[in-house]
Phi, psi and omega in degrees: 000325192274007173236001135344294201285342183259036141210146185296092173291326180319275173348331159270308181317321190320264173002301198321279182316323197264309179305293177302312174320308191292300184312293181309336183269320179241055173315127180071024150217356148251136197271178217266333177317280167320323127249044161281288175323306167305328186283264195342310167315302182302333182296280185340314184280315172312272180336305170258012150317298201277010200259298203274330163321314182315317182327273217288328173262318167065032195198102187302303198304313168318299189297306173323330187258340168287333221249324172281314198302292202318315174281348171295310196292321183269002143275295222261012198307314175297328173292331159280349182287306180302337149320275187343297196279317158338311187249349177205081163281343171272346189298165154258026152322279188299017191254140204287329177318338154253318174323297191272334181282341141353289200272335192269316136330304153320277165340309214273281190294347158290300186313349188259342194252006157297296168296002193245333193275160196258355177271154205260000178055025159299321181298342195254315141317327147291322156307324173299331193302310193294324184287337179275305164333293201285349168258003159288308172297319128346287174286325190273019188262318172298297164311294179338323185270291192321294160355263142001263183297355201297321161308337204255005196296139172293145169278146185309139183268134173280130196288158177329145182072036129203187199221168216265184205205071220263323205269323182305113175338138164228120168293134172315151148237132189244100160268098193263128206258119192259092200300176188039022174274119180271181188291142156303358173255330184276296190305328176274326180283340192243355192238321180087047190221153172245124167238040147311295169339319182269326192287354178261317163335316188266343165279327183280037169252340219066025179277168152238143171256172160281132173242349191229017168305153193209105196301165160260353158218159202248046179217141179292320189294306210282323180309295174300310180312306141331303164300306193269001171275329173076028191207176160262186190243163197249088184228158181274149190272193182084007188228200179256166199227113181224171216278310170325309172308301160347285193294301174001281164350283159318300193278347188273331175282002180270358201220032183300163186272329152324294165308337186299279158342300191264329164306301189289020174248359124133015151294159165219177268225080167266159208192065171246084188209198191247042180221136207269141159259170165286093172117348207205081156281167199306145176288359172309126153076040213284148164209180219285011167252137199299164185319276181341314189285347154340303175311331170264315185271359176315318180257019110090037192278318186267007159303308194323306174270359140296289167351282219252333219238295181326302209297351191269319173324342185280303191278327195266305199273294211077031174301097181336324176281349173287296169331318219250333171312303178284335184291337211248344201285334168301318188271334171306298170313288169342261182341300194308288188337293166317332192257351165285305175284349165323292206298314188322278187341322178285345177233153193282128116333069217265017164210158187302161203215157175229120187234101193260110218226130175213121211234155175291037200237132354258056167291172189266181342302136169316084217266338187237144158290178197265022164265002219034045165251159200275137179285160178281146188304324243223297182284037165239355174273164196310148165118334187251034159288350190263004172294104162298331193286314198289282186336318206276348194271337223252354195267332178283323140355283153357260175307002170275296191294340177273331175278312156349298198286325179293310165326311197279330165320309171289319173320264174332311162299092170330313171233140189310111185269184186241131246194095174214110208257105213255115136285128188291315213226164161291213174248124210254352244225006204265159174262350186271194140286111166235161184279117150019289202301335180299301198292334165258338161346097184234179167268118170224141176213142189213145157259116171210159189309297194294005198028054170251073231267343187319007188236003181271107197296166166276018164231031206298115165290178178286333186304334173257354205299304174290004167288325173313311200263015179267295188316286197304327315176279220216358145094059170250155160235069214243118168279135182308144172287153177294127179280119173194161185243133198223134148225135220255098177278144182283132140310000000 
């Protein structure tokens, strides 16, 4: 027991801890393989932290405890960062421009005053050790009743306003939301393009389009957030988009009423989009650590600074590797999504499913022309968003690829599914003056078995569309809302 205290356990127990804490907060959805992986890593990263300190110390506790500050700063950065703007949100407190030469500094003088004091720091090694064990004990008691108690979870409730439908078919749904796809009236008035062509293709499929359909905001998050809420946000329109609205956003799309709706009609949950759910994070930035374990790294230092710090490498330095890291992040998102949802489609199911898919097509960069061959690296940078003819070559691409995922989706489906092909927003990019109306003007086309469209207005906005399709569907009586456009100036 007395040679306990002379090596820094700590340093593991942290990862232990920080892993487990994360398993426990977010029960039954990382799975255990993954953090076992995720523990491993950080032990790992531990190990060659306390390797090169020992260089520097020639004293494991010593090394151990510096080799601790670094790895604390890099788990707990996001929760001191969101203090900070919480209680000094205006500050330059809260700012990375003080935060990190701040935390580097800091850092910086422990590593020194470590090396100066002359006491061996056991007593502050057994402390650490006992606080963590015991809070590693703690959480493994919590998960345990979760464990436990997990049968016992109440069932999704059906949200207000509306009612349970016991009776009613319930079909997969697969809702793919195809950002920046505009209306066949902004392409013939404004690109000088005809897509009949693709929207008659989706009628010998049994779709119907919307032909005069329109989003109700003209930014994606505040759009989806809308769509799948079935409501507006309660934001004023006329303004700049600032990070309250934003988390608005968030939450409303993690806790939408639709998904409510359908989890207490006994569906469940795929999540392929560029948004985080409960349980279900965004499909986004995938790396060699599984999707999941987001949920645990999210906060972070270096989620943080992929997040809030990379993009300005982009925009203030114009560091190339950066540049070509982001440009390319779309299409990379993209492939991944697609070939997720392929495979969804491809597996049996033993209960209806809402499979939510959202892919950056035909948003810019224009990554194809509509034969697929890849634009030069040079028409993918900021600035060639306003090409059309690259949009219009690149939305036909497109429509190759949409037909594809929809043939094979109908293929694949065992019982006839509900098919619903979303644009959020209009085209936002033009360099002259147009009317407004231009900026939302989008594409919505649904598929469903009985084909029964008669209630889909030819102006149907997104804010109603799914209130349309509950009533027709599921035997709701949810009155359509008053049509209007909210516009959100960009920051």
């Amino acid at each position: 027991m007395k040679r306990i205290p002379a090596f820094p356990l700590f340093l593991f127990l942290l990862p232990v801890f920080f892993v487990l804490h994360g398993c426990m907060e977010n029960y039954d959805f990382v799975p255990l393989k993954d953090a076992l992986l995720l523990t491993g890593l950080y032990c790992g990263a531990s190990i060659i932290l306390l390797s090169l300190f020992w260089l520097f110390y020639r004293n494991f506790i010593k090394a151990g405890l510096a080799s601790f500050c670094i790895m604390s700063f890099h788990f707990f950065f996001g929760s001191i960062h969101d203090g900070l703007k919480k209680y000094f949100p205006e500050s330059f407190l809260s700012k990375y421009s003080f935060i990190l030469p701040a935390a580097f500094v800091l850092l910086l003088l422990a590593v020194i005053l470590i090396k100066k004091r002359k006491k061996t720091f056991t007593r502050l090694s057994f402390y650490l050790n006992t606080l963590l064990i015991l809070l590693i004990a703690v959480d493994s008691i919590m998960l345990l009743t979760k464990i436990i108690g997990s049968s016992k979870q109440e069932q999704a409730t059906t949200p207000d306003g509306m009612i349970p439908c016991k009776n009613c078919p319930k079909p997969d749904i697969y809702f793919i939301i195809a950002d920046e796809y505009v209306g066949n009236t902004t392409l013939k008035d404004k690109f000088g393009f005809d897509n009949s062509g693709f929207i008659n293709d989706l009628a010998a499929r049994g779709f119907h389009t919307i032909p005069y359909s329109s989003s109700n905001y003209n930014f994606t998050p505040y759009s989806v957030a809308s769509t799948l809420n079935m409501d507006y946000l309660d934001i004023r329109a006329q303004k700049k988009a600032d990070q309250s609205d934003l988390a608005l956003c968030y939450s409303t799309i993690k806790n939408n009423r639709f998904l409510r709706f359908l989890q207490s009609e006994g569906y469940t949950f795929r999540n392929y989009s560029i948004f985080d759910f409960p349980g279900q994070p965004a499909r986004t930035e995938v790396t060699f650590l599984p999707v999941k374990t987001k949920l645990i790294t999210g906060q972070t230092f270096i989620s943080r600074f992929n997040r809030d710090i990379r993009y300005h490498l982009v925009t203030n330095l114009e560091t190339k590797s950066e540049i070509k890291r982001m440009t390319y992040g779309f299409l990379h998102n993209n492939e991944n999504i697609y070939k997720l949802t392929r495979q969804e489609a491809a597996t049996v199911s033993p209960a209806p499913r809402l499979v939510l898919t959202h892919l950056h097509l035909p948003h810019y960069p224009y990554y194809f022309d509509k034969e697929g061959k890849e634009q030069p690296f040079e028409k993918l940078v900021e600035g060639n968003q306003t090409n059309k003819v690259a949009y219009t070559q690149y939305l036909q691409y497109g429509n190759k690829k949409y037909l594809e995922l929809i043939d094979h989706i109908l293929k694949e489906s065992r019982t006839p599914p509900i098919i619903i092909l979303m644009g959020d927003h209009g085209f936002r990019h033009f360099t002259e003056e147009v009317d407004l109306k231009y900026w939302y003007l989008n594409q919505i086309s649904v598929y469903t078995p009985g084909k029964n469209y008669a209630a889909y207005s030819d102006s149907l906005t997104n804010v109603n569309f799914l209130r349309v399709l509950l009533n027709t569907e599921y035997k709701q009586q949810l009155p359509l809302l008053k049509d209007q456009a909210v516009f959100i100036e960009e920051r």
